[in-house]
C-alpha positions as CSV (number, residue, x, y, z in Angstrom):
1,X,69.5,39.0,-28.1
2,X,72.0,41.4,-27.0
3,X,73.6,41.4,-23.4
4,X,75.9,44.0,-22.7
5,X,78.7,45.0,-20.0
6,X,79.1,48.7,-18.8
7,X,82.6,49.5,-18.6
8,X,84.4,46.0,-17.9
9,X,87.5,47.7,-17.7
10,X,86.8,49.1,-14.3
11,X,83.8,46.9,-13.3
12,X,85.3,44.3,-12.4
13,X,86.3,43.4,-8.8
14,X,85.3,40.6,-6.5
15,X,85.3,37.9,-9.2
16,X,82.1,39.5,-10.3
17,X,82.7,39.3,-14.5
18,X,82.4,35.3,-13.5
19,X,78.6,36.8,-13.9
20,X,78.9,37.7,-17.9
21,X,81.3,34.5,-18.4
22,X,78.8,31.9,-16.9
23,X,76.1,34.3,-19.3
24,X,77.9,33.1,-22.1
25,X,77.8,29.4,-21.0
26,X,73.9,30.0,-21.3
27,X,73.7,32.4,-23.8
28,X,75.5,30.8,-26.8
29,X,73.9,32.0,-29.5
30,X,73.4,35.7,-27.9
31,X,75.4,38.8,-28.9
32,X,77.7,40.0,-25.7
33,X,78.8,43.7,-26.0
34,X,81.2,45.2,-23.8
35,X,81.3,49.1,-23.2
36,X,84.8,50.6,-22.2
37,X,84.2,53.9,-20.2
38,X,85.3,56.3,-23.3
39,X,82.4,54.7,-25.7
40,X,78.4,55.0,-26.2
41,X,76.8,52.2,-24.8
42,X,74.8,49.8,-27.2
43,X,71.7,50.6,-25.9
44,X,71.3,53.9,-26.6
45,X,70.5,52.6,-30.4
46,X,70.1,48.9,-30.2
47,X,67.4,46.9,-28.6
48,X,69.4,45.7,-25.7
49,X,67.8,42.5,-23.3
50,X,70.1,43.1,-20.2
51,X,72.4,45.4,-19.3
52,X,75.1,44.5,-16.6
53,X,77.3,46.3,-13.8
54,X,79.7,44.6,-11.4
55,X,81.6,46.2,-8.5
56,X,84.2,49.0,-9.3
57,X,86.2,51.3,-7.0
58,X,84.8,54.9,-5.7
59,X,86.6,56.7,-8.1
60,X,85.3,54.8,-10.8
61,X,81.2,55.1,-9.8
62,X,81.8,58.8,-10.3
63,X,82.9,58.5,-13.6
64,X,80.7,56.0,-14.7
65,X,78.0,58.4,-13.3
66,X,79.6,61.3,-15.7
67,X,79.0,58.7,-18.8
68,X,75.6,57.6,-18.3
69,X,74.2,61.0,-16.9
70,X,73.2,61.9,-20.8
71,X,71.2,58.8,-21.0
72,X,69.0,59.1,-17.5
73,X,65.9,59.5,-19.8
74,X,66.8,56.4,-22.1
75,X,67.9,54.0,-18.9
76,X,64.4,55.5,-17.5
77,X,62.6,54.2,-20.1
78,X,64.4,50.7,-20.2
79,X,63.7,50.1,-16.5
80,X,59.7,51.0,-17.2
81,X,59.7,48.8,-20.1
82,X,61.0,45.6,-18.2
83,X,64.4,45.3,-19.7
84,X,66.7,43.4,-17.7
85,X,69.5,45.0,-15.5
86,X,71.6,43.4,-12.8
87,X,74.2,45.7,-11.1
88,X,76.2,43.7,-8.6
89,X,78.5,44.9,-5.6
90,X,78.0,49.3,-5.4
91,X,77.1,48.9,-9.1
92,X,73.6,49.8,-8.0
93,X,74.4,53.3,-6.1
94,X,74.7,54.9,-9.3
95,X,71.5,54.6,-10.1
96,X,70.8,55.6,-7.3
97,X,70.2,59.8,-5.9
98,X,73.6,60.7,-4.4
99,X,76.7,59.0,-2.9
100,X,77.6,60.7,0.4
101,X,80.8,60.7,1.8
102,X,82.4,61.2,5.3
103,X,82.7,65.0,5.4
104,X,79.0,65.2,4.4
105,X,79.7,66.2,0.5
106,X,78.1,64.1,-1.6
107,X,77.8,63.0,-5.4
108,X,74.8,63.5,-7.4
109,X,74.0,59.7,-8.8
110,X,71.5,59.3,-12.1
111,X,68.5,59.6,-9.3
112,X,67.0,55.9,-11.1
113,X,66.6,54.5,-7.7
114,X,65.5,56.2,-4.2
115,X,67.9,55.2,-2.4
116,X,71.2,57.2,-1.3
117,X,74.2,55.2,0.2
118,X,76.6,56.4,2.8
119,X,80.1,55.8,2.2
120,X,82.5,55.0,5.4
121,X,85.7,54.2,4.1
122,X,87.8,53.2,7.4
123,X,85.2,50.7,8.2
124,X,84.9,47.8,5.7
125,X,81.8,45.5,6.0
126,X,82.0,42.1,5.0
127,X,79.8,39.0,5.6
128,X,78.4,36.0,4.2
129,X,74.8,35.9,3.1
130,X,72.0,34.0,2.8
131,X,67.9,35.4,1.8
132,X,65.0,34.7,0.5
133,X,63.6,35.7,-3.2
134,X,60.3,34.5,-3.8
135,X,60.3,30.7,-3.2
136,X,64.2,30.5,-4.0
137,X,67.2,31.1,-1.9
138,X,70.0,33.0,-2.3
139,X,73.6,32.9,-0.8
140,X,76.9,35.2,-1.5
141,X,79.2,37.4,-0.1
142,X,79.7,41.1,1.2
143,X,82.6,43.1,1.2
144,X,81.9,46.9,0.8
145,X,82.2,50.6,2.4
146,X,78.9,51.8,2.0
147,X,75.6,50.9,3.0
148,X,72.6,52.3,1.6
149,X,69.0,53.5,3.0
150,X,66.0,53.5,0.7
151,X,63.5,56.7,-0.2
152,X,60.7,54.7,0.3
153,X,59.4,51.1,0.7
154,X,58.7,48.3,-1.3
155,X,61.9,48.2,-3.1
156,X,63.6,44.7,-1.8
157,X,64.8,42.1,-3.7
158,X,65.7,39.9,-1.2
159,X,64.7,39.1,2.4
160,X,67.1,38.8,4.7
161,X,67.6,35.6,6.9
162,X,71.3,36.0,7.6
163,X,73.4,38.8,7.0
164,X,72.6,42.6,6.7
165,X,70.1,44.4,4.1
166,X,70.8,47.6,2.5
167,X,72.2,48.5,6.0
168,X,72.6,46.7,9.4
169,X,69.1,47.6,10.0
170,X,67.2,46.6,7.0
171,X,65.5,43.4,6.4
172,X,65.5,43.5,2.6
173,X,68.5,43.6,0.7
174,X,68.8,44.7,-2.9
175,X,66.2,47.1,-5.1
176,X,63.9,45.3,-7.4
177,X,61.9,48.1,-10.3
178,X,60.7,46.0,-12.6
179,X,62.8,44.1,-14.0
180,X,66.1,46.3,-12.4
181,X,67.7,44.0,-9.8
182,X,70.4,45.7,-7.8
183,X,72.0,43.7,-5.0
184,X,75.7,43.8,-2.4
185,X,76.2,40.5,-3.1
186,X,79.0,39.3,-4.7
187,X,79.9,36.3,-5.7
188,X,79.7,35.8,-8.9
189,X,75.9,35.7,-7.6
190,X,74.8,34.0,-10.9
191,X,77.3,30.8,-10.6
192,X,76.8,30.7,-6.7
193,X,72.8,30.6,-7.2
194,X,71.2,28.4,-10.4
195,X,68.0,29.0,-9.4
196,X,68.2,32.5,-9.7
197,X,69.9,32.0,-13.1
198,X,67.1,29.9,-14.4
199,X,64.8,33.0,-13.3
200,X,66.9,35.6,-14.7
201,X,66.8,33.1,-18.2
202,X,63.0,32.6,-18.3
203,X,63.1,36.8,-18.0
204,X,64.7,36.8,-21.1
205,X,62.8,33.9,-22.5
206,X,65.8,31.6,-22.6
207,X,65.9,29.3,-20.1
208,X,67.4,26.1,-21.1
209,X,66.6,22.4,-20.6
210,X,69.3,22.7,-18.6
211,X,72.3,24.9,-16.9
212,X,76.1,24.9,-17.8
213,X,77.8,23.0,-15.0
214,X,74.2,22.6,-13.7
215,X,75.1,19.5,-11.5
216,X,78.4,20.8,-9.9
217,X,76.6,24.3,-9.5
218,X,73.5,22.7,-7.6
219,X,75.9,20.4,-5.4
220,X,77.9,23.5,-4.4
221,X,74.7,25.3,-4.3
222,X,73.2,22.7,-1.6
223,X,76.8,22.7,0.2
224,X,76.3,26.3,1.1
225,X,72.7,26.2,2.1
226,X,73.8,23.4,4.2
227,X,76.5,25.3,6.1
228,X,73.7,28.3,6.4
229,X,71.1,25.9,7.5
């Protein structure tokens, strides 16, 4: 099994590569490949089971839009075929069909996902979280410019019950394609929420008995429910 990182080098803020390190924890025997900006990712010739994005600056989406923009057709037929992909913080907008900014340009994103996010950079948003994802809940954090508006409906992968969605207005936070889960939240989202680890595992058909830390991740797991609730 292969799990690789797009461009760790500037993916990397919020705490967010906690997500590939706890991976590892779970993961021993899997192979972990991390892409820097200047190389061809490994799944353009390997078989790869999940591909992961954290949260990188504005300057940085654009030029990991540049580097994948001669794949589109091979991400395209990853997403249809149910591979795995979890793109944390505004990792998601590049998949995305543009980035607009303030003066009403905008950048052209890989046009994966229909949505388009709206950048704002003099007014931060940032917020705890807590939704709903099938019969599990999920908690994090929020700290970002942009807020994003979907193309059409259906495409949640989290309902909101505190906290904004895509944007202040939505109810559902995240896109879910298949087996493509973009989400704001920070965290690292995969230590903060077990439950949503074990899922993610029994995606990839390797869930274990049990979780790295599983016992202090559950207690500080029901500690922030707790405050929410």
């Amino acid at each position: 099994m292969i799990v690789e990182t797009l461009y760790p080098e500037y993916a990397n803020l919020y705490g967010d590569p906690g997500n590939i390190r706890y991976l590892k924890k779970c993961l021993p025997e899997a192979e972990f490949v991390d892409t820097p900006m200047h190389a061809e990712p490994a799944f353009v010739t390997r078989d790869v089971a999940l591909v992961y994005m954290g949260p990188m600056t504005e300057s940085a989406q654009e030029k990991a839009i540049h580097r994948l923009r001669p794949y589109v057709d091979r991400l395209r037929e990853m997403i249809e075929q149910g591979v795995v992909f979890l793109m944390t913080g505004n990792a998601m907008e590049v998949f995305g069909e543009a980035i607009e900014n303030e003066d009403g340009s905008h950048i052209e994103g890989l046009g994966l996902l229909p949505i388009i996010a709206k950048r704002d950079m003099m007014h931060r948003y940032a917020d705890v979280f807590k939704g709903q994802f099938g019969d599990t809940e999920i908690v994090g954090f929020k700290t970002q410019f942009t807020m994003a508006t979907p193309l059409r409906e259906g495409l949640p992968f989290i309902r909101v019950e505190q906290g904004a969605g895509l944007n202040r207005q939505l109810k559902g936070e995240g896109v879910r394609m298949h087996n493509f889960f973009g989400t704001y939240l920070l965290g690292p989202m995969l230590i903060m929420n077990p439950p949503f680890t074990r899922y993610l595992l029994r995606l990839l058909g390797a869930e274990p008995e049990e979780l790295p830390f599983e016992a202090e991740a559950m207690e500080a797991y029901r500690r922030r429910l707790a405050d929410f609730h």
